[in-house]
C-alpha positions as CSV (number, residue, x, y, z in Angstrom):
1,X,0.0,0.0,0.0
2,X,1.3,3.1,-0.8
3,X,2.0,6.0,1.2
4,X,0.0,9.2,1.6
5,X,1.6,12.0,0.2
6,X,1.4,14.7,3.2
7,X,0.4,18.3,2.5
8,X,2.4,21.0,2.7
9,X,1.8,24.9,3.7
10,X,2.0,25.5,-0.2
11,X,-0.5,23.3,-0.9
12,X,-2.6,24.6,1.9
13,X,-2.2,28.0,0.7
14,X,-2.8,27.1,-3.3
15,X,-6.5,25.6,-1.9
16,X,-7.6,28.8,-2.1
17,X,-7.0,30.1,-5.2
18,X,-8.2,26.6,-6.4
19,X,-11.4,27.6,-4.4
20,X,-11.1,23.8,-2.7
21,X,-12.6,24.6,1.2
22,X,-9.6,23.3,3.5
23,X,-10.9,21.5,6.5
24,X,-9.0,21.7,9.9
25,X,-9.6,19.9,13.0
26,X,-7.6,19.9,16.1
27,X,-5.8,16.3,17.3
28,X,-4.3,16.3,20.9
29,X,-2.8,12.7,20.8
30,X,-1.9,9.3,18.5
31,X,-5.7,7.7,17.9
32,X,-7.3,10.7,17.3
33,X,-4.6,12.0,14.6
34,X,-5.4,8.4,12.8
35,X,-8.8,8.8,12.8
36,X,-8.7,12.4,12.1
37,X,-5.9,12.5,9.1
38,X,-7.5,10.8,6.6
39,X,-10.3,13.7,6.7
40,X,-8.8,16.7,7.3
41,X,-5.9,18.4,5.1
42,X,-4.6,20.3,8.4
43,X,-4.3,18.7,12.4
44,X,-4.0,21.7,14.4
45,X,-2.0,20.6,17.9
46,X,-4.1,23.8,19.6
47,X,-3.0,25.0,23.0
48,X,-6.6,23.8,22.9
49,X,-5.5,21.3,24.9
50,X,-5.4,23.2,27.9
51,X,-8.8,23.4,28.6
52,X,-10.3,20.0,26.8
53,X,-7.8,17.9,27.8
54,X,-6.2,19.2,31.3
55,X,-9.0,20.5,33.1
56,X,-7.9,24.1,32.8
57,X,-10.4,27.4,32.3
58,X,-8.2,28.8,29.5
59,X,-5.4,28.2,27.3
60,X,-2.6,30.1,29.3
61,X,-1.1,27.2,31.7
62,X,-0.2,24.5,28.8
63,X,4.2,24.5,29.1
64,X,6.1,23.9,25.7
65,X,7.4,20.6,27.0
66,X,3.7,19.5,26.9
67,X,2.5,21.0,23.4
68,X,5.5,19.1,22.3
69,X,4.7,15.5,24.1
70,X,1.4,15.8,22.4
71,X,2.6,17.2,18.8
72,X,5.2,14.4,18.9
73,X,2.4,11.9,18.9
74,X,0.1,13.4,16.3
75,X,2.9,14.0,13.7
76,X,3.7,10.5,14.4
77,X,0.0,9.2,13.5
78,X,-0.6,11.9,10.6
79,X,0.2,10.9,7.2
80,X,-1.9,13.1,4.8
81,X,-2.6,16.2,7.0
82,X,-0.2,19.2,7.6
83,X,0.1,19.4,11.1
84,X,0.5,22.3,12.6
85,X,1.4,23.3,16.7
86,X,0.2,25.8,18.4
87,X,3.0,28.1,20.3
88,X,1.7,28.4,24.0
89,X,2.2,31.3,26.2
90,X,4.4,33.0,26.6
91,X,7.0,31.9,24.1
92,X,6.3,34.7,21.2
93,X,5.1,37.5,23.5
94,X,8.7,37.1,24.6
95,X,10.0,38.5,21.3
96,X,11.1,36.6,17.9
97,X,14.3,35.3,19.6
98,X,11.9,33.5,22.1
99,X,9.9,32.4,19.3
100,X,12.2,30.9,17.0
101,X,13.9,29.0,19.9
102,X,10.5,27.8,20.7
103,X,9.7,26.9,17.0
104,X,12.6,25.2,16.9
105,X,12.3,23.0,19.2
106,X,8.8,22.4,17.9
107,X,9.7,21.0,14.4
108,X,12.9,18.9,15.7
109,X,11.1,17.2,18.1
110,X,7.8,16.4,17.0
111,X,7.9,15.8,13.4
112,X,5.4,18.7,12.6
113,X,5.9,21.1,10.1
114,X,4.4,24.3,11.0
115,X,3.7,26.7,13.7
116,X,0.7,28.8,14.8
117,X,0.5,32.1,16.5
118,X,-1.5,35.0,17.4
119,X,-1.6,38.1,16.5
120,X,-1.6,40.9,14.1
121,X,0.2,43.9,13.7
122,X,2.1,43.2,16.8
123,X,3.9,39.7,15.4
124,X,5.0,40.7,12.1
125,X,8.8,40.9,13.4
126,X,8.2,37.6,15.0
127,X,6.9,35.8,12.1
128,X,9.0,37.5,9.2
129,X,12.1,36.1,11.4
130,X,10.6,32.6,11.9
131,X,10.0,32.7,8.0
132,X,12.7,33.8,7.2
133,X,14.4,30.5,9.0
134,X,12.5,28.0,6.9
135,X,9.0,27.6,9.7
136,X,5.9,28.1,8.1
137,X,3.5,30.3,9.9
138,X,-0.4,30.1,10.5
139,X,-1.6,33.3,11.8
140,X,-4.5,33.6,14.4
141,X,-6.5,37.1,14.4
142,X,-9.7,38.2,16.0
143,X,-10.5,37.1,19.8
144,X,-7.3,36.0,20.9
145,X,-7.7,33.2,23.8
146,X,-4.0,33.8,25.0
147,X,-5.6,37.4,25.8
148,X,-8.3,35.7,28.2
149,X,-7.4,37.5,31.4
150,X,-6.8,41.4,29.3
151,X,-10.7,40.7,27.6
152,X,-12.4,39.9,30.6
153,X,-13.5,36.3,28.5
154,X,-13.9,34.9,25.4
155,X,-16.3,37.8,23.3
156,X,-17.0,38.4,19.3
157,X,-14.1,41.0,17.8
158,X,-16.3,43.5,16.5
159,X,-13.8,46.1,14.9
160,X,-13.7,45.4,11.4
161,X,-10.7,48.0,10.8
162,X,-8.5,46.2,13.0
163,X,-9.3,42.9,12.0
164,X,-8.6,43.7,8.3
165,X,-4.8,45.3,8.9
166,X,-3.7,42.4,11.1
167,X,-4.9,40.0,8.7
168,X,-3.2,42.2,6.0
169,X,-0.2,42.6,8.0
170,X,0.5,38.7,9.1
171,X,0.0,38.3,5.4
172,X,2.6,40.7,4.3
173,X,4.6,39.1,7.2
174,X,4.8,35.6,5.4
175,X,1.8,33.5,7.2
176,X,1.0,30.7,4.9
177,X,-2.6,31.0,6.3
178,X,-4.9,33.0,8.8
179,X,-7.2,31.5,11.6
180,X,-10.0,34.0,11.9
181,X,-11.5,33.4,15.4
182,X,-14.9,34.8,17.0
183,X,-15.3,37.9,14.4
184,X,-19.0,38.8,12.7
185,X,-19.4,36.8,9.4
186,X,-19.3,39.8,7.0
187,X,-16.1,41.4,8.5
188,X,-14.5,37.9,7.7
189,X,-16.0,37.6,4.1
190,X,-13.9,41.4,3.7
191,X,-10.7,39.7,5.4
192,X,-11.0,36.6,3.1
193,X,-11.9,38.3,-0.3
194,X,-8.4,40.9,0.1
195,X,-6.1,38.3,1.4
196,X,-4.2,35.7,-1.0
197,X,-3.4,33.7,1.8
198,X,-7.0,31.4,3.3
199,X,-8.8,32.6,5.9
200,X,-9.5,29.7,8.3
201,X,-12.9,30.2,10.5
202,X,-13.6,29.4,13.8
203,X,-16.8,31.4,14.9
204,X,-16.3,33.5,11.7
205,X,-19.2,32.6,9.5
206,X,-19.5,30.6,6.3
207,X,-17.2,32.5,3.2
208,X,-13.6,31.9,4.8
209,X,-11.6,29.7,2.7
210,X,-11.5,26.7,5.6
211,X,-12.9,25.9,9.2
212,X,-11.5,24.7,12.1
213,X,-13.3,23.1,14.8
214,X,-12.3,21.3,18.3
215,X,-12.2,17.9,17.9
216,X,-14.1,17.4,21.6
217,X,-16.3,20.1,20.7
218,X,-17.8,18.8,17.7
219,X,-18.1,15.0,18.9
220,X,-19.4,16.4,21.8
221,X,-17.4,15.4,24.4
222,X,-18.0,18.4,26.5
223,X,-19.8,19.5,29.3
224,X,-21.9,22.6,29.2
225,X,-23.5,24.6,26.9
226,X,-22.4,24.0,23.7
227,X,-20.5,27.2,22.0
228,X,-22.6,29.0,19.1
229,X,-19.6,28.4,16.7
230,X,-20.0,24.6,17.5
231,X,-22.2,22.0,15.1
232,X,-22.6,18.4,17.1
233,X,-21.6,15.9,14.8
234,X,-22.0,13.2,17.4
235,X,-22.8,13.0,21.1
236,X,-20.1,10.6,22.3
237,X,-20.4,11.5,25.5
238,X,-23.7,9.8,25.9
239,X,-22.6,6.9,24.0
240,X,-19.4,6.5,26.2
241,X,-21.9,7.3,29.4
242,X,-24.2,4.4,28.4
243,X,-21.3,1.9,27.5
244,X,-19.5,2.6,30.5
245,X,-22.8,2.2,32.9
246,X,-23.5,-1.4,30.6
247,X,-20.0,-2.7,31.3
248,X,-20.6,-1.9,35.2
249,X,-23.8,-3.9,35.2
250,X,-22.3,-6.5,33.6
251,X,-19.7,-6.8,35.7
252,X,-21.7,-7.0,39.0
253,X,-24.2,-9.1,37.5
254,X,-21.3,-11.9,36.6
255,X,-21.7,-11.7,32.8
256,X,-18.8,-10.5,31.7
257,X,-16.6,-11.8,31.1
258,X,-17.8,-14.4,29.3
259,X,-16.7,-17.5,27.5
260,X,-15.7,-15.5,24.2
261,X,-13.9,-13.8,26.6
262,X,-11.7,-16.0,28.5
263,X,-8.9,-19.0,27.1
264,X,-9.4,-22.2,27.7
């Protein structure tokens, strides 16, 4: 059987001008990125991880070393998808040194082959100079979760102006692609038809050139209200609720294991 041949940023960025909708998901670990890669053309290693795997209320306490232990294991599953690793705080607010040291370390040890950051006008230093050393860049504009505790909590970007010149500006910076996060639908339909670069949506309505969605999110393995960005494509969480409670009755109740289930 012959091997997949894996995308590239290139390829991701010559999607749009071939109008082909790029589909992202994120991927936290080794099954997930096998199941995941033969559907999506980019596996986003989000910081993500944070909250919908550790517990925590926002994205800020995920450490390198651990958005590296889990990129490691998705690059190792991918074989099709570009994947791409999200650079936690605070490694770029540092500066570019900071970054591409961070970066770095990214790439050599996991196997991935891009980075994502965010920020607009603010990063273009950063990500001309991790350009500039061979790492392709995803950009991330709009609400900003690494930004949590300065917002006052996760709210819609309303200001159109400013969304439009970071997006133009991490273009001109060298970003192979842009995540537009949390911003009204028509003010990302603007951003998408002036950039060359795609526009990947998350809470951004239906005209960017991609979507990204969190892989717990849309299989519904989450408590709570589900986000407004969110579509349910499956409620696992019941599913794994009812399994679980069937393999506890059947365990008390002496039939399982059974005979299939035991050597002779």
């Amino acid at each position: 059987m012959s091997k997949q041949v894996r995308l590239t940023a290139p390829n991701i960025t010559a999607m749009k001008q071939s109008g082909e909708k790029i589909v992202v998901v994120t991927a936290y670990d080794y099954p997930t990125a096998q199941l995941a890669d033969p559907h999506a053309d980019v596996l986003l290693v989000g910081d993500s991880l944070a909250m919908v795997v550790q517990g925590h209320d926002s994205t800020i306490p995920v450490t390198l070393d651990q958005m590296i232990y889990h990129g490691e294991m998705v690059a190792r599953a991918a074989e099709r998808a570009l994947v791409v690793v999200d650079l936690p705080f605070p490694t770029f607010q540092l500066g570019p040194t900071s970054a591409l040291e961070a970066s770095a370390r990214i790439l050599k040890e996991t196997g991935a082959q891009a980075v994502k950051l965010e920020g607009g006008v603010q990063r273009t230093e950063t990500i001309k100079m991790l350009v500039q050393a061979g790492i392709p860049v995803m950009a991330h504009v709009g609400l900003l979760p690494q930004n949590v505790l300065k917002l006052g909590g996760y709210r819609v970007q309303r200001d159109a102006d400013r969304l439009i010149s970071d997006a133009l500006a991490v273009e001109q910076a060298g970003a192979f692609a842009v995540v537009l996060e949390c911003v009204p639908a028509e003010a990302a339909a603007r951003v998408t038809e002036q950039l060359t670069i795609p526009t990947i949506g998350i809470g951004a309505g239906p005209q960017c050139d991609g979507q990204v969605l969190v892989w717990h999110d849309m299989l519904g393995m989450t408590e709570g209200e589900t986000p407004r960005h969110v579509r349910l494509y499956a409620d696992l969480s019941e599913t794994i609720s009812e399994s679980l409670a069937q393999y506890r009755a059947q365990v008390r109740s002496g039939k399982f294991p059974g005979s299939e289930n035991s050597f002779e």
